[in-house]
DSSP file (Angstrom, degrees, kcal/mol; ACC not computed):
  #  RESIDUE AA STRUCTURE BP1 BP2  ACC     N-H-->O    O-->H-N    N-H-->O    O-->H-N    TCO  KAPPA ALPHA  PHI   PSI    X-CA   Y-CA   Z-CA
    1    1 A X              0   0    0      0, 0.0     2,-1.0     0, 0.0    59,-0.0   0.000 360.0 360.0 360.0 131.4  -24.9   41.7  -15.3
    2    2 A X        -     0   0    0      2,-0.0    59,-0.7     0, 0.0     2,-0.4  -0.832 360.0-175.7-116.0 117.6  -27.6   44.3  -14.5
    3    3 A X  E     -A   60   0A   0     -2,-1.0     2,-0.4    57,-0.1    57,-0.2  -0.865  18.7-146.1-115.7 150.7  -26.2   46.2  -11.3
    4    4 A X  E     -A   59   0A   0     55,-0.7    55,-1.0    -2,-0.4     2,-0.4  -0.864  17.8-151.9-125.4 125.7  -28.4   49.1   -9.4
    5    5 A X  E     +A   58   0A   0     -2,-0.4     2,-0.4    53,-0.2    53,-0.2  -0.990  25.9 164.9 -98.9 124.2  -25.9   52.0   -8.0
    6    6 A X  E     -A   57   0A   0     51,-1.8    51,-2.5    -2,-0.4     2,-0.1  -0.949  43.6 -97.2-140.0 158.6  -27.2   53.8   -4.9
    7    7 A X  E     -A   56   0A   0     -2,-0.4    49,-0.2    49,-0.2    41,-0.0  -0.388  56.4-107.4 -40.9 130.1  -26.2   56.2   -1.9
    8    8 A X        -     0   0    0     47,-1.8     2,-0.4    -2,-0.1    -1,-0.2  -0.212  33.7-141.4 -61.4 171.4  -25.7   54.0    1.1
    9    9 A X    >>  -     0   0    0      1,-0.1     3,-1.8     0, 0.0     4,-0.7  -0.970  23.4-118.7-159.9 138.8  -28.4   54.0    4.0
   10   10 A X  T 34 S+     0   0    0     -2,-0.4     3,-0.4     1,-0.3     4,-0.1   0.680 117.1  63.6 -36.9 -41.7  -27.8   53.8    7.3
   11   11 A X  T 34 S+     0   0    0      1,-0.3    -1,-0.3     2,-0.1     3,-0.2   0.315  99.3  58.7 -89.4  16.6  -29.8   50.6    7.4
   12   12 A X  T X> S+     0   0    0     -3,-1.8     3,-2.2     1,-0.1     4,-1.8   0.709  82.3  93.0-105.9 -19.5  -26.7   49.0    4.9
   13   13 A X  H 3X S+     0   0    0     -4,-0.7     4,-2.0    -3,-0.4     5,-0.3   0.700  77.5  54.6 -32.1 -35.8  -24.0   49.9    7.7
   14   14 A X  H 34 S+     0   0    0      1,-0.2    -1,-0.3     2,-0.2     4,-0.2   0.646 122.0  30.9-103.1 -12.2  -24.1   46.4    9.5
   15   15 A X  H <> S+     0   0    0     -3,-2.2     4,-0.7     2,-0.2    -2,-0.2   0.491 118.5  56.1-104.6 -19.4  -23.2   44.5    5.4
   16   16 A X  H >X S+     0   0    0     -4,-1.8     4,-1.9     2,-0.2     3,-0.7   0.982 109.9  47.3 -76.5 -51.3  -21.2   47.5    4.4
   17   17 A X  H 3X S+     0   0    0     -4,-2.0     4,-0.8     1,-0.3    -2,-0.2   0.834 106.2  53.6 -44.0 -68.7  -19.3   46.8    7.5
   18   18 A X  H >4 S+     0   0    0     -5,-0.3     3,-1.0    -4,-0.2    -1,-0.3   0.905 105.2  54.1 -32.4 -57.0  -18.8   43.1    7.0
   19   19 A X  H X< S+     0   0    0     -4,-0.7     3,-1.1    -3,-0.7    -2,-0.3   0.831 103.8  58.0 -84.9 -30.4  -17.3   43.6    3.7
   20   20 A X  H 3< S+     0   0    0     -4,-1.9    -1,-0.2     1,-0.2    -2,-0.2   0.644 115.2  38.6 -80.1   5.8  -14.7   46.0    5.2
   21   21 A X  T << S+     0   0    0     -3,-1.0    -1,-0.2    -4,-0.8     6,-0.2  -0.091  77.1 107.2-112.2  25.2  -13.8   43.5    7.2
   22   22 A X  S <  S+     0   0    0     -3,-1.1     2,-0.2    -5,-0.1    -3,-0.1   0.154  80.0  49.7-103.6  19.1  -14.0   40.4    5.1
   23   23 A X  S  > S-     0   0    0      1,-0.2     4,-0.8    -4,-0.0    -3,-0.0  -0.645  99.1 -84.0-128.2-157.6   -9.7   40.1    4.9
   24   24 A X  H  > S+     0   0    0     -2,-0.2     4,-1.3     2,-0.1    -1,-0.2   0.813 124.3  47.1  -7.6 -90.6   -6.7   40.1    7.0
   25   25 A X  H >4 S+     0   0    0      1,-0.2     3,-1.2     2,-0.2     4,-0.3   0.957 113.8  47.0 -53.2 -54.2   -6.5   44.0    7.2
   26   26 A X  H >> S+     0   0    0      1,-0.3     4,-6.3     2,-0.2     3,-5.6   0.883  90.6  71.4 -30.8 -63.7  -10.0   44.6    7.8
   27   27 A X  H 3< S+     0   0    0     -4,-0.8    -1,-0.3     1,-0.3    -2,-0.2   0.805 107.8  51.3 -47.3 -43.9  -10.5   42.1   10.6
   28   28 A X  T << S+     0   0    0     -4,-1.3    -1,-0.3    -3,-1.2    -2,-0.2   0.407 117.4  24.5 -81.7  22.7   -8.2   45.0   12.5
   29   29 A X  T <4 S+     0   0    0     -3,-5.6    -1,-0.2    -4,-0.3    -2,-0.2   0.583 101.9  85.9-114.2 -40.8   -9.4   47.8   12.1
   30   30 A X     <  -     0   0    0     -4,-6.3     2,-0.5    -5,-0.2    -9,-0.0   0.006  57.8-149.7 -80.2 164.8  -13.2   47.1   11.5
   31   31 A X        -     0   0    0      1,-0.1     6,-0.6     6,-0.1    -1,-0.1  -0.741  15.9-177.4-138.5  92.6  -15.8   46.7   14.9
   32   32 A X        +     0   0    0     -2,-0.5     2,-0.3     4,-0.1    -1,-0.1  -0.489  32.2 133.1 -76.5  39.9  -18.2   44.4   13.3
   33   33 A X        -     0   0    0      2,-0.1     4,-0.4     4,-0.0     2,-0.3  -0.656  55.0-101.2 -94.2 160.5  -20.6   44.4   16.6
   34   34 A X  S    S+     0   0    0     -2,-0.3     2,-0.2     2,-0.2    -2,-0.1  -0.954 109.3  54.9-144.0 114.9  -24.1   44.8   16.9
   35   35 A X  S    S-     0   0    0     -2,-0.3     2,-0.3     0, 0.0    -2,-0.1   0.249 111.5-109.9 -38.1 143.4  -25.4   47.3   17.8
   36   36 A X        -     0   0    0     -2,-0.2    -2,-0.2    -4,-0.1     2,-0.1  -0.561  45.7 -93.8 -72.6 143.9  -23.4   48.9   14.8
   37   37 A X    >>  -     0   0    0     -6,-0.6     3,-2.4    -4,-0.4     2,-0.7  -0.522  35.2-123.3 -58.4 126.9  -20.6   51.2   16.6
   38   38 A X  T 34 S+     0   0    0      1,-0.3     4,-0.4     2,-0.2    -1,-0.2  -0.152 106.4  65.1 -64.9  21.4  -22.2   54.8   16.7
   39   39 A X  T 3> S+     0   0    0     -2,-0.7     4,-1.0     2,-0.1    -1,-0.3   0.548  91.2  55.5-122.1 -27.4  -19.2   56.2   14.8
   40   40 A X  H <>>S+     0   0    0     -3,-2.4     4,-6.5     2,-0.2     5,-0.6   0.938 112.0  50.2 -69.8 -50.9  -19.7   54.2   11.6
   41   41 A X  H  X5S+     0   0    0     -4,-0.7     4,-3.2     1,-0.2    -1,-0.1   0.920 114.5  46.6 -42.0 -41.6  -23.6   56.2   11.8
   42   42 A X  H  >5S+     0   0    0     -4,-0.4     4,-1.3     1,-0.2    -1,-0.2   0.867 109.9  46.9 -90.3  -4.4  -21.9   59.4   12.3
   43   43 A X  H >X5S+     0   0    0     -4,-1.0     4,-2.5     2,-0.2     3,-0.9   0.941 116.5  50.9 -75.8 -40.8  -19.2   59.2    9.6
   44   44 A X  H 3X5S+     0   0    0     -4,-6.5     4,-1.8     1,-0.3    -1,-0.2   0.934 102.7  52.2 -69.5 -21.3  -21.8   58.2    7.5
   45   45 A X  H 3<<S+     0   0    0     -4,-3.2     4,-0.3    -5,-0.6    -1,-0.3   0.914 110.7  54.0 -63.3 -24.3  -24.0   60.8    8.3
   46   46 A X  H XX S+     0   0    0     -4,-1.3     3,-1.8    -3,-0.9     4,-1.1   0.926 109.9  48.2 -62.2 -63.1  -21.0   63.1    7.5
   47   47 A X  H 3< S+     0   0    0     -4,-2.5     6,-0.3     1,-0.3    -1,-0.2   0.500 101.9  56.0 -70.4 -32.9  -20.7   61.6    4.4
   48   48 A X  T 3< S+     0   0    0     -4,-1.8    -1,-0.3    -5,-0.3    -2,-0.2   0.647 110.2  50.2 -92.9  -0.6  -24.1   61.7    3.1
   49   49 A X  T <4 S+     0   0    0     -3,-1.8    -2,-0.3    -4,-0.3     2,-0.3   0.968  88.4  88.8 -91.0 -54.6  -24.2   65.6    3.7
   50   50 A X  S >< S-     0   0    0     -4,-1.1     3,-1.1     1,-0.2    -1,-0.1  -0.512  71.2-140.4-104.6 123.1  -21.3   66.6    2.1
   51   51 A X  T 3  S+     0   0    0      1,-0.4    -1,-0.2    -2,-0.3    -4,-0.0   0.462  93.9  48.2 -36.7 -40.6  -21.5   67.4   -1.3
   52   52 A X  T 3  S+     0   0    0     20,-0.1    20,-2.0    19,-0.0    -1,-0.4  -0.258  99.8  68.6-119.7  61.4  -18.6   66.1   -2.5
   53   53 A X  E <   - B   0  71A   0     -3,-1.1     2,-0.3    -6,-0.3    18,-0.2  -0.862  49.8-176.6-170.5 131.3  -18.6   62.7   -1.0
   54   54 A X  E     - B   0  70A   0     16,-1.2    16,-0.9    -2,-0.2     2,-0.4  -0.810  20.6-149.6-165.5 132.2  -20.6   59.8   -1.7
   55   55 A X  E     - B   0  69A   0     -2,-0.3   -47,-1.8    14,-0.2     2,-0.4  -0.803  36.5-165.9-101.8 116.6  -20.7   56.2    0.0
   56   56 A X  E     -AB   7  68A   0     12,-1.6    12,-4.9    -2,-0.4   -49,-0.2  -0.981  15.3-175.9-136.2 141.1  -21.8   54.3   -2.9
   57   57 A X  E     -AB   6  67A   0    -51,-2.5   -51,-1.8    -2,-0.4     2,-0.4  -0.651  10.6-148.6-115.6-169.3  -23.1   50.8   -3.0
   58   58 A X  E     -AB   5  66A   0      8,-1.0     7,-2.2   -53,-0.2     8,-1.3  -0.923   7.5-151.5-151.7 132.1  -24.0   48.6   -5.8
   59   59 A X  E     -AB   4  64A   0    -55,-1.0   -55,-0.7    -2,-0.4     2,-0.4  -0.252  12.4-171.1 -91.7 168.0  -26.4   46.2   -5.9
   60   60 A X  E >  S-AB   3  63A   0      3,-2.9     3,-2.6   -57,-0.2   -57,-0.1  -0.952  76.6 -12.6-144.8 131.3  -26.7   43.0   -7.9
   61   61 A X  T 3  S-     0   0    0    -59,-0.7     3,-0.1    -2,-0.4   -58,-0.1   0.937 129.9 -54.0  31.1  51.6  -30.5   40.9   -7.6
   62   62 A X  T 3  S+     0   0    0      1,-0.3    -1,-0.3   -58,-0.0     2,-0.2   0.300 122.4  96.9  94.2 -22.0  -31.3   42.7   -5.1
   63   63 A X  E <  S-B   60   0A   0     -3,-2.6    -3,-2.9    -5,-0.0    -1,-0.3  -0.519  77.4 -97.1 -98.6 151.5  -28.4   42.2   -2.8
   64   64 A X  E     +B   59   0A   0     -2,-0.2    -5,-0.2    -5,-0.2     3,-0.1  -0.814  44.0 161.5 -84.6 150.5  -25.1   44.3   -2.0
   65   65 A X  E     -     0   0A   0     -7,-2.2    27,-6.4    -2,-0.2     2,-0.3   0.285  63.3  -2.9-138.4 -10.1  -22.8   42.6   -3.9
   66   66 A X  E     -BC  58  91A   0     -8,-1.3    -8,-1.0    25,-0.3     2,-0.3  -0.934  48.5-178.9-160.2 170.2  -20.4   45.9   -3.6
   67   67 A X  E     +BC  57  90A   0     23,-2.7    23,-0.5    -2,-0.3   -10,-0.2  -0.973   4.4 166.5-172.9 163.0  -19.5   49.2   -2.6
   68   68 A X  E     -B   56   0A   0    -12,-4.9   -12,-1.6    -2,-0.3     2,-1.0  -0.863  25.6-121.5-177.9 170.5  -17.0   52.0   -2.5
   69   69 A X  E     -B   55   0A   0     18,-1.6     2,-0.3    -2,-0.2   -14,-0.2  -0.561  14.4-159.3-119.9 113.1  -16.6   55.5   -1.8
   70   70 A X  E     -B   54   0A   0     -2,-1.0   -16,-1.2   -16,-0.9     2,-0.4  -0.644   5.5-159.2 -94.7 137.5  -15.4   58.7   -4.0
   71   71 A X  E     -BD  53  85A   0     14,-0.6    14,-2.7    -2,-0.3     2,-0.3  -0.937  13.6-142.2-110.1 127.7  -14.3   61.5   -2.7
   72   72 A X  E     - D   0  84A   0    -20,-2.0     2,-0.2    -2,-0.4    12,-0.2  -0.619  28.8-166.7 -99.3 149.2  -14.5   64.9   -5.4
   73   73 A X  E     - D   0  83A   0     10,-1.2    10,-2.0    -2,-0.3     2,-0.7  -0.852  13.3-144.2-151.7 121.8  -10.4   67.2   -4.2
   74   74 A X  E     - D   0  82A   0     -2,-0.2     2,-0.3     8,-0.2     8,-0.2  -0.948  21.4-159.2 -97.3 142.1  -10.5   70.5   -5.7
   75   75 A X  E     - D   0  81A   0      6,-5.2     6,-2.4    -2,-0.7    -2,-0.0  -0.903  30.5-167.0-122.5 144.3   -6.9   71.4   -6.8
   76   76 A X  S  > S+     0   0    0     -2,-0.3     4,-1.3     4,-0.2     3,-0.4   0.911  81.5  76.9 -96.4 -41.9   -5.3   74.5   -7.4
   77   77 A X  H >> S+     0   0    0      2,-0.2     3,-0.9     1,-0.2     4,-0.7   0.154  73.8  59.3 -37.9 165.3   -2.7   72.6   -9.0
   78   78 A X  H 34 S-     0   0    0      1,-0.3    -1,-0.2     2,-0.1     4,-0.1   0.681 134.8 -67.2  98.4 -12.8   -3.4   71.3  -12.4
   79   79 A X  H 34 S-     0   0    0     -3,-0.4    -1,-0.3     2,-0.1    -2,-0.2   0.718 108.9 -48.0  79.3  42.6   -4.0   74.5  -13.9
   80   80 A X  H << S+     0   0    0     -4,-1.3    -4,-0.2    -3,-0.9     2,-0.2   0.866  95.6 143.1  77.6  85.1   -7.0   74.3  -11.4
   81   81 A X  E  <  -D   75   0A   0     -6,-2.4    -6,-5.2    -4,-0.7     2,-0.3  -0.612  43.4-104.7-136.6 175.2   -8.8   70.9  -11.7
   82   82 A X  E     -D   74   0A   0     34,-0.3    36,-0.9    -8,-0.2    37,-0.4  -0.902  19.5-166.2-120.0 164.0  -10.6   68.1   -9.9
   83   83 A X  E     -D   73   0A   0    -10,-2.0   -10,-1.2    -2,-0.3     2,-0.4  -0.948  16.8-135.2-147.4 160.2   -9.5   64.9   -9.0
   84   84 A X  E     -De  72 120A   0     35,-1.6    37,-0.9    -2,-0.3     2,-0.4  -0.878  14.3-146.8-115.7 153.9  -11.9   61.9   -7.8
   85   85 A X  E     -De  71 121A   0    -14,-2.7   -14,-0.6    -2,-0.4     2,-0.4  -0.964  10.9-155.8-114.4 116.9  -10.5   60.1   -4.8
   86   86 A X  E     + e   0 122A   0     35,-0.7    37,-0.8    -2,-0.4     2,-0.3  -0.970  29.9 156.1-108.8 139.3  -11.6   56.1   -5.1
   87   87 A X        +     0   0    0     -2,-0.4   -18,-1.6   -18,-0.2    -2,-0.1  -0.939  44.4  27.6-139.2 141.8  -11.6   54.3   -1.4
   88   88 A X        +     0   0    0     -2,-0.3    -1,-0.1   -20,-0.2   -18,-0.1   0.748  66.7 175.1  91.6  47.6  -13.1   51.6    0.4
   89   89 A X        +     0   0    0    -21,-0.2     2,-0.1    -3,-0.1   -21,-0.1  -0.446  11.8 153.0 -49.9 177.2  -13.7   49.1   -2.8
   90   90 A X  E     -C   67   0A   0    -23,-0.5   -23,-2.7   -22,-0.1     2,-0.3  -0.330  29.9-160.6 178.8 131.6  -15.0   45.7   -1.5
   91   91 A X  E     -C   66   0A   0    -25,-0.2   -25,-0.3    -2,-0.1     5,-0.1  -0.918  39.6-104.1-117.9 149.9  -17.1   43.6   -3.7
   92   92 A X    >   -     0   0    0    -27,-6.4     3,-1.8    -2,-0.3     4,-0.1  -0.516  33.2-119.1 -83.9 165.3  -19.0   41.0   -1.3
   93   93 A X  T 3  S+     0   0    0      1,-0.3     3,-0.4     2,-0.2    -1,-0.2   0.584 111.0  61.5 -87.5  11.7  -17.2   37.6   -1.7
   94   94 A X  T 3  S+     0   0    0      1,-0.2    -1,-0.3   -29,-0.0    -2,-0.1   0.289 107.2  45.1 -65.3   1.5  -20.3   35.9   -3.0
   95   95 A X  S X  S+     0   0    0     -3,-1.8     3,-1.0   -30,-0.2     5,-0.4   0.147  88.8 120.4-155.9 -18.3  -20.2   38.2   -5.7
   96   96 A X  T 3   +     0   0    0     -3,-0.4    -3,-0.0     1,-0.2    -4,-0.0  -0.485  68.6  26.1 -81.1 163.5  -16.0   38.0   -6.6
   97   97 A X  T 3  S+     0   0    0      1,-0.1    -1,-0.2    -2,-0.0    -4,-0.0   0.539  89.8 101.1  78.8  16.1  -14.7   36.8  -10.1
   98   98 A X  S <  S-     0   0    0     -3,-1.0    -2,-0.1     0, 0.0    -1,-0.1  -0.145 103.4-103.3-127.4  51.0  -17.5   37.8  -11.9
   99   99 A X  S  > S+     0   0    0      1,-0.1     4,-0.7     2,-0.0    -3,-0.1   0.687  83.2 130.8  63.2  18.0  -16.2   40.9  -13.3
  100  100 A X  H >> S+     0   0    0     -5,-0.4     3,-3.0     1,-0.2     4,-0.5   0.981  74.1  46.2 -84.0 -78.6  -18.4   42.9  -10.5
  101  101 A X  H 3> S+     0   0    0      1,-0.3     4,-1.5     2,-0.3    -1,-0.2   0.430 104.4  60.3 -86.1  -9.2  -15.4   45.0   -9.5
  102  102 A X  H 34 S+     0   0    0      2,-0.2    -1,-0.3     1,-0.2     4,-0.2   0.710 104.9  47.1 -58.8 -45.6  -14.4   45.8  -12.8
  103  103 A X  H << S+     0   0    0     -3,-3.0    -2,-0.3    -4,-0.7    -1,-0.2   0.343 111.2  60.7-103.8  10.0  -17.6   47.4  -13.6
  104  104 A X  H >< S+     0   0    0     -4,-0.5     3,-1.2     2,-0.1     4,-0.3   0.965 102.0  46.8   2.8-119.3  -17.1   49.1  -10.5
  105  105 A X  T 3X S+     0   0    0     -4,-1.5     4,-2.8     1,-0.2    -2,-0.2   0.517 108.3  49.9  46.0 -94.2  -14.7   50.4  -11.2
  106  106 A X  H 3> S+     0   0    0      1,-0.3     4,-0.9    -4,-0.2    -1,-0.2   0.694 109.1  54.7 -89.1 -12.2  -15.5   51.7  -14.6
  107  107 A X  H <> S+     0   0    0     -3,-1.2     4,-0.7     2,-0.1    -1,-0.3   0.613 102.1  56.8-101.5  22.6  -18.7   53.3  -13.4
  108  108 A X  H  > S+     0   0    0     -4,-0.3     4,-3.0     2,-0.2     5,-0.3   0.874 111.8  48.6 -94.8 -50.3  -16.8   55.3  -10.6
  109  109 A X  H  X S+     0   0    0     -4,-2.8     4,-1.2     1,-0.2    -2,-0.1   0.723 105.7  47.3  39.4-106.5  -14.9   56.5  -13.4
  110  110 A X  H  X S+     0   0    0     -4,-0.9     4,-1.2     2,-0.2     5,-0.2   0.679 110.9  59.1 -78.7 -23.2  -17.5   57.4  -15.5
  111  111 A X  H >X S+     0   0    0     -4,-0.7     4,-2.0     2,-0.2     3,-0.6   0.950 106.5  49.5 -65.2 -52.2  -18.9   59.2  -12.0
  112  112 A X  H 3X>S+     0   0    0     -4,-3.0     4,-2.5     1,-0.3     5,-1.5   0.945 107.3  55.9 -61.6 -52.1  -15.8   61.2  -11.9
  113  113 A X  H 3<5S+     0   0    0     -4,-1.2    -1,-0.3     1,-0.3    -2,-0.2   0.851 100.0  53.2 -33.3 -45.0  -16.3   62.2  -15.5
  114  114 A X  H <<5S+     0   0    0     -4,-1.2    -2,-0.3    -3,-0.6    -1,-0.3   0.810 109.9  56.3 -95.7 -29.9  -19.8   63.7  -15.2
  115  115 A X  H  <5S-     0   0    0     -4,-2.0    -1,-0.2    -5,-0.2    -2,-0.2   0.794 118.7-111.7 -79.6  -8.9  -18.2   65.7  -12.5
  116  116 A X  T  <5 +     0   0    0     -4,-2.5     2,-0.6     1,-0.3   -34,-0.3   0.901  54.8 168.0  90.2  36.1  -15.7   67.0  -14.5
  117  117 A X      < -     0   0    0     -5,-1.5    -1,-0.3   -36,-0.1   -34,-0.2  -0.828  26.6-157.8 -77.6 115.3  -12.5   65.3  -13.0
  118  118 A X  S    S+     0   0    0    -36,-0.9     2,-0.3    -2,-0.6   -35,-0.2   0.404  76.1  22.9 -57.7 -12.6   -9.0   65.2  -14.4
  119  119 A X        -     0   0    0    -37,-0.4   -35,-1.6     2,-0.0    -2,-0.0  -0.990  62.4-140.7-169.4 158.7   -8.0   62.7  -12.9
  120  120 A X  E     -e   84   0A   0     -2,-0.3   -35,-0.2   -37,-0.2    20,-0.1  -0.170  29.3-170.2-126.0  37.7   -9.0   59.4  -11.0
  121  121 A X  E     +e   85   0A   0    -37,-0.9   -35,-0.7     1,-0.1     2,-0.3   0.414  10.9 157.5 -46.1 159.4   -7.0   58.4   -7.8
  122  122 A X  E     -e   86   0A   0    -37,-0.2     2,-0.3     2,-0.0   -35,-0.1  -0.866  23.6-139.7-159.3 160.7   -6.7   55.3   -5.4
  123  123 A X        -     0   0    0    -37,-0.8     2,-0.3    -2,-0.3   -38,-0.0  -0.868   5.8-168.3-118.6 160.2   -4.7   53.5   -3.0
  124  124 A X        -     0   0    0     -2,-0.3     2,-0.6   -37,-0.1    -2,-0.0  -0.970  31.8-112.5-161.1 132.2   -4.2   50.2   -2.6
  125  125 A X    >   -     0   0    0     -2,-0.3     3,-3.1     1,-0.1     7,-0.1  -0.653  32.1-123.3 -67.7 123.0   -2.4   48.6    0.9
  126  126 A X  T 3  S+     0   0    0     -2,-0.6    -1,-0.1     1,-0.4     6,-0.1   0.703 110.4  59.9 -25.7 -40.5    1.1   47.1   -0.1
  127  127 A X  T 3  S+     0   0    0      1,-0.1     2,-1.7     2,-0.1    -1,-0.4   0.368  85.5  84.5 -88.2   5.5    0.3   43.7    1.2
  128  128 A X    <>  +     0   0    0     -3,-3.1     4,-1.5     1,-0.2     5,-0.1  -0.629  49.3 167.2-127.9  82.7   -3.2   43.2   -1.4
  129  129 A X  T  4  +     0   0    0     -2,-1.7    -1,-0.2     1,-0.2     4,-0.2   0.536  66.1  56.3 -73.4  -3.2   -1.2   42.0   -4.0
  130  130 A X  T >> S+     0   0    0      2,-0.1     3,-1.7     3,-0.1     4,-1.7   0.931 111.4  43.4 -84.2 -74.1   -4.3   40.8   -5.9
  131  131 A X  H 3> S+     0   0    0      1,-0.3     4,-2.3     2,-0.2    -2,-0.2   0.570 108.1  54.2 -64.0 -13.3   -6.0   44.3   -5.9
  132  132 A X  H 3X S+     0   0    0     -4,-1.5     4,-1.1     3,-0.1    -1,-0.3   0.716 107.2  52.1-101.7   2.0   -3.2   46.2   -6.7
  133  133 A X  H <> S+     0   0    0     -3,-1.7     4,-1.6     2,-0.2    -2,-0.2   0.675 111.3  54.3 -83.6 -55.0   -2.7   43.7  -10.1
  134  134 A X  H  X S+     0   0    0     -4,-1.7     4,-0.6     2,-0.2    -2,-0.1   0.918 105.3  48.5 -36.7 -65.7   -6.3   44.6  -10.8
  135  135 A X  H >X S+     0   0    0     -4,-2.3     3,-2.3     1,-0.2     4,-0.9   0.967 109.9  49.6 -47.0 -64.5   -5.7   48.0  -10.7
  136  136 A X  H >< S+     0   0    0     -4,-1.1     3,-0.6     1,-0.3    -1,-0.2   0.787 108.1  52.2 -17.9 -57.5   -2.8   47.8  -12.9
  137  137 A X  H 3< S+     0   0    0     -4,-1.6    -1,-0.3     1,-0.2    -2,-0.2   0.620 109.5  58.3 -81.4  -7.2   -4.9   45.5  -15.8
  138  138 A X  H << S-     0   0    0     -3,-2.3    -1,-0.2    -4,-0.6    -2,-0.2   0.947 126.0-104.9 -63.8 -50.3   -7.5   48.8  -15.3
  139  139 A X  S << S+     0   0    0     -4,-0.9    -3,-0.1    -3,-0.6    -4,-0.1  -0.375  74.8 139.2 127.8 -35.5   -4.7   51.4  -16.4
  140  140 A X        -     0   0    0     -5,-0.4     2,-0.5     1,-0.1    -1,-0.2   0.358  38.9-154.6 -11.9 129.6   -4.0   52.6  -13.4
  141  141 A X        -     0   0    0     -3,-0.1     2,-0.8    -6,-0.0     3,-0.3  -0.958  21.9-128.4-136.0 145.8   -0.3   53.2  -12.9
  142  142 A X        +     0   0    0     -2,-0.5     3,-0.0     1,-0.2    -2,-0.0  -0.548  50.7 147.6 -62.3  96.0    1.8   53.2   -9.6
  143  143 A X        +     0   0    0     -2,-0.8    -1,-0.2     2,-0.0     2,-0.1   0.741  58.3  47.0-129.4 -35.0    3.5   56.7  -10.5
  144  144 A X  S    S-     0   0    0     -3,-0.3     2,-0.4     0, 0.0     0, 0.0  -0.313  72.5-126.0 -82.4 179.9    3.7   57.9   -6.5
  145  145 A X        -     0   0    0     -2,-0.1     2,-0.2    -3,-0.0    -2,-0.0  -0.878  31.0-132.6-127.6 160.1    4.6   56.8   -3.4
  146  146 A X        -     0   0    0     -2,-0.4     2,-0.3     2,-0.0   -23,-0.0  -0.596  15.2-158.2-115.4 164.3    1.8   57.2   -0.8
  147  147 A X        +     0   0    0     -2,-0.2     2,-0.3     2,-0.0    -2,-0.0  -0.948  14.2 176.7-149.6 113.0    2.7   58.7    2.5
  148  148 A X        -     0   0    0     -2,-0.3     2,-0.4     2,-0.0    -2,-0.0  -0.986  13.3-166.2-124.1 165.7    0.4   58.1    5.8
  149  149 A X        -     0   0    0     -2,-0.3     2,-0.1     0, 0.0    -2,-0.0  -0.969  21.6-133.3-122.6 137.7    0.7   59.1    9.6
  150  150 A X              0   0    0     -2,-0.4    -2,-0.0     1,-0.1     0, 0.0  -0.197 360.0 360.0 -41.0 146.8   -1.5   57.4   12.3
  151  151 A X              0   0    0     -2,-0.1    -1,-0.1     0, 0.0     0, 0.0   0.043 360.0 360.0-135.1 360.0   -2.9   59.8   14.5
């Protein structure tokens, strides 16, 4: 499978969007209207500025067939490291069971690598008992407990 990795663009917002809505959780959080909600434009504008951030999607024939976004954490901890942050996976569902998120995945990774990260983080919602199985058969191991507050 020959897959193209790129920066997101503005003009991908209204399919990036879609796929972050494409479960159960999504459908309540995400605001799949059109016009795209002016908030998605400005996080991504955020996003594409800041250095250590990157909204990445990945294409397959031409199409998104995926995405996700790493976030680079300097840590003092660690004897003084980096850590890659992985969020927002979604592979589109034309596109699942054919080992697309896998290689995902492994080139977010390898991304973290060439920045010179110790480590390789994610979360995974309790209830996505699929993805968090995935992770597992990746290496990934459940070794915290995750802590959020709504604001």
């Amino acid at each position: 499978m020959k897959l193209h990795y790129r920066n997101a663009e503005t003009s991908d917002l209204p399919e990036l969007i879609a796929m972050l809505a494409d479960d159960k959780l999504g459908q309540l959080r995400e605001d799949t209207s059109i016009p795209v909600n002016p908030r998605y434009q400005q996080v991504l504008a955020a996003i594409l500025q800041d250095p250590n951030n990157e909204l990445v999607v990945v294409e397959y024939n031409q199409r998104i067939a995926g995405m996700l976004q790493l976030t680079f954490i300097p840590y003092l901890s660690h004897t003084g490291s980096w850590r890659c942050l992985i969020e927002s996976v979604r592979v589109h569902s034309d596109f699942r069971g054919k080992g697309l998120g896998t290689e995902l995945i492994r080139w977010a990774i390898g991304r973290a690598r060439t920045r010179e990260c110790n480590l390789v983080q994610l979360t995974s919602d309790k209830l996505r008992s699929k993805a968090i199985r995935f992770y597992r058969s990746l290496g990934f191991v459940d070794s915290h407990e995750g802590f959020k507050l709504k604001l």
